[in-house]
C-alpha positions as CSV (number, residue, x, y, z in Angstrom):
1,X,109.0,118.3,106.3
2,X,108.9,119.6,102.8
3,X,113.0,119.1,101.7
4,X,112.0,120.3,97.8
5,X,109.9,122.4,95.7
6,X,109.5,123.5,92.5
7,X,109.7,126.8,90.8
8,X,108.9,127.0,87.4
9,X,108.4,130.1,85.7
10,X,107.3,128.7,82.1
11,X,105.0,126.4,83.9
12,X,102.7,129.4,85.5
13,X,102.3,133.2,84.4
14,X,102.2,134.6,88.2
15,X,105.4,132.2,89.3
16,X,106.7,134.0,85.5
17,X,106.3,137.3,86.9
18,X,107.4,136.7,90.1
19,X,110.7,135.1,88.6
20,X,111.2,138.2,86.3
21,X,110.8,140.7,88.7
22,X,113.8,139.0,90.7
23,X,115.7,138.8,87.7
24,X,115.1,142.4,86.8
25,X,116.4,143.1,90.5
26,X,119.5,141.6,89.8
27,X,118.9,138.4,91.3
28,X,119.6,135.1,90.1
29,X,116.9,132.2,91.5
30,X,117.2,128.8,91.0
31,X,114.2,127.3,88.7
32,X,112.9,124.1,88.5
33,X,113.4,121.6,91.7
34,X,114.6,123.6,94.2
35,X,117.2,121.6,96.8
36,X,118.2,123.1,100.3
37,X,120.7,125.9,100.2
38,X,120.1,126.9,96.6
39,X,119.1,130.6,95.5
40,X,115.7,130.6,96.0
41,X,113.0,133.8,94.5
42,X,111.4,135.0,97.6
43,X,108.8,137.8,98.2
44,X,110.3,139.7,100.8
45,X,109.0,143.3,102.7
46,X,109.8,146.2,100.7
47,X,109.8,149.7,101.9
48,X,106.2,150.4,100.7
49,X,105.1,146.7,99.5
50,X,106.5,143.7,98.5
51,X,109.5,142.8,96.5
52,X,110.9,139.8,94.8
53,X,114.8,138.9,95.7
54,X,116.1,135.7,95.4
55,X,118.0,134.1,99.2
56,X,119.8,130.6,100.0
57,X,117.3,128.2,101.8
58,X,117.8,127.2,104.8
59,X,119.8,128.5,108.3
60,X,123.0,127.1,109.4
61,X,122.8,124.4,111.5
62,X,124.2,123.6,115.4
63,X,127.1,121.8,113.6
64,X,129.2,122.1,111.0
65,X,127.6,122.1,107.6
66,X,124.4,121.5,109.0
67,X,121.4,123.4,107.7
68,X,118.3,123.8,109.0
69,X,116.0,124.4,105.9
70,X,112.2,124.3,108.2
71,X,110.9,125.5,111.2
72,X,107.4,124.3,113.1
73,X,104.3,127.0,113.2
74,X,104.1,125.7,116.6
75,X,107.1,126.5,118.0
76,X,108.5,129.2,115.5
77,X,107.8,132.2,118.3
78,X,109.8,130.1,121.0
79,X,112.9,129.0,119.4
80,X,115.7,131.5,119.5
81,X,117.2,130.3,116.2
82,X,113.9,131.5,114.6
83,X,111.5,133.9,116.6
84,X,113.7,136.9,116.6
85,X,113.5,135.9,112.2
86,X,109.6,135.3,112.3
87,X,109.1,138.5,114.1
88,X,110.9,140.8,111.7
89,X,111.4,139.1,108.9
90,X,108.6,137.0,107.2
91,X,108.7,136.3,103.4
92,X,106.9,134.1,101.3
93,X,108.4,131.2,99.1
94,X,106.5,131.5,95.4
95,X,106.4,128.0,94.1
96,X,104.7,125.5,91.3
97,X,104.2,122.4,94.1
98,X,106.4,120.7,96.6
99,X,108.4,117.1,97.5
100,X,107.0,114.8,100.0
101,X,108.3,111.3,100.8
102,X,106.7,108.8,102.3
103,X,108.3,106.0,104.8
104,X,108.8,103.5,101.7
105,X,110.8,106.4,100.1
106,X,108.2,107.0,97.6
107,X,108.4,110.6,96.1
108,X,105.4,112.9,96.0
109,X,104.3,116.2,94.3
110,X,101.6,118.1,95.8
111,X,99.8,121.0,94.1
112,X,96.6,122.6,94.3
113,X,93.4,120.6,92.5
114,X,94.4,122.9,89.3
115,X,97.9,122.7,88.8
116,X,98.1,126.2,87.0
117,X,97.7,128.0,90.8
118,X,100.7,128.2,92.2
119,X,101.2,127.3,96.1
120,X,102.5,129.8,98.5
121,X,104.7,128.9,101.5
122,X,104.9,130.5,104.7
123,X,108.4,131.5,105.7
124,X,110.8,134.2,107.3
125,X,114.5,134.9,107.2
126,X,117.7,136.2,108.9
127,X,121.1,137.4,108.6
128,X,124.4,135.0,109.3
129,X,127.2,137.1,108.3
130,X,125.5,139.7,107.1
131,X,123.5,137.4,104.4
132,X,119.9,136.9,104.7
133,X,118.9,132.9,104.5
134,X,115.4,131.9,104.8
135,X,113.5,129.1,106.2
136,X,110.2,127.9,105.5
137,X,107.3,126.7,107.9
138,X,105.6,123.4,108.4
139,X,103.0,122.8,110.4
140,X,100.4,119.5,111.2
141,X,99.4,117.4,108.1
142,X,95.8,117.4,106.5
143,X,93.8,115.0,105.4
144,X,95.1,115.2,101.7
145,X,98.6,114.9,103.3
146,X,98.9,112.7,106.6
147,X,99.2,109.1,104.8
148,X,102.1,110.3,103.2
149,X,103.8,112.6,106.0
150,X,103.5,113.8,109.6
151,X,104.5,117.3,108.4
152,X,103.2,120.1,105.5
153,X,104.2,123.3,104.6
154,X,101.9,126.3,105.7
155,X,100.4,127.4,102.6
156,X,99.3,130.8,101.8
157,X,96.8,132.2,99.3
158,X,97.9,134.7,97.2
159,X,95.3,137.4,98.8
160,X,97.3,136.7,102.0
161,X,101.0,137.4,101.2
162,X,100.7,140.7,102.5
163,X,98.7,140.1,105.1
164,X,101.8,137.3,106.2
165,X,104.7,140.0,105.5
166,X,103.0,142.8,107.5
167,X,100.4,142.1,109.8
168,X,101.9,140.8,113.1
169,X,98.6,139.8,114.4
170,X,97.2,137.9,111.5
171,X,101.1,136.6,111.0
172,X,100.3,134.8,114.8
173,X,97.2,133.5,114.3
174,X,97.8,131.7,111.0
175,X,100.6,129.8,112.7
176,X,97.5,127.2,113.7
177,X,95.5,127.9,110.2
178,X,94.1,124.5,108.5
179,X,95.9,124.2,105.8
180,X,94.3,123.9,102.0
181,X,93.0,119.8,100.6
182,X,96.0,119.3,97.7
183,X,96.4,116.1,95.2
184,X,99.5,114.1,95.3
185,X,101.0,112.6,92.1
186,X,104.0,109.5,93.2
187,X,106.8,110.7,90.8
188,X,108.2,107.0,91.5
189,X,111.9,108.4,92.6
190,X,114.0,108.1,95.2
């Protein structure tokens, strides 16, 4: 399901960057473990390439105070809450590893073999109100990730961000991409 990440710009020079150019944009992310509905830095389309802004995670919900913070790769074209958003507006969550629990309520990190590369996530965003919020997708686990949960984000390598945010075609067919092998660290919280 991936419910937290973490973004941690004196951790990694690239999620640095990335954190300073939304901060130079006049945007305010969140840093370190990222929680539903916070300001989150997002690479966004620009007018001629990307940009960094920062955006609340997660969509309202069907009911009060609910949000919806993930959408499936297998559905995202069908459901109206989010195919109109994948369509148009695809961005790309920057971030130093992710949250995973398992059914004993162990907590997990995954990252990349070497820590220092930072993990990309999949994702696209709309406007409620006339503010943009921003979802990110899951799809089917991986070997490195099934005995701890049914779900994983769709992870991106950094040579296919733009690839994500502008090309509709390759957009589609990574929807049912196999995912990258990660190592898990239990951070023993609840």
């Amino acid at each position: 399901m991936c419910g937290r990440f973490m973004f941690e710009p004196d951790e990694n020079p690239m999620i640095e960057r990335i954190f300073d150019l939304a901060v130079s944009g006049g945007f305010k992310p969140k840093t370190g473990e990222v929680f539903p509905t916070d300001q989150t830095a997002l690479i966004v389309p620009g007018p001629k390439q990307v940009q960094v802004v920062s955006m609340k995670w997660g969509f309202p919900g069907f009911k009060s105070g609910q949000t919806i913070i993930n959408a499936r790769s297998e559905t995202v074209m069908q459901k109206s809450m989010f195919a109109s958003a994948f369509q148009k507006n695809r961005c790309v969550y920057p971030t130093t590893g992710f949250f995973e629990w398992n059914n004993s309520k162990q907590k997990y990190r995954f990252n990349y073999q070497t820590e220092a590369e930072p993990l990309f996530i999949a994702g696209c965003f709309n406007y409620f109100d006339e503010v943009a919020q921003s979802v990110l997708l899951t799809t089917k686990p991986n070997e490195s990730m099934i005995q701890i949960h049914d779900r994983m984000p769709l992870i991106l390598a950094k040579n296919q961000i733009n690839s994500w945010i502008y090309d509709d075609r390759f957009a589609k067919q990574f929807l049912s991409a196999s995912m990258p092998q990660l190592t898990s660290v239990n951070v023993n919280s609840n």
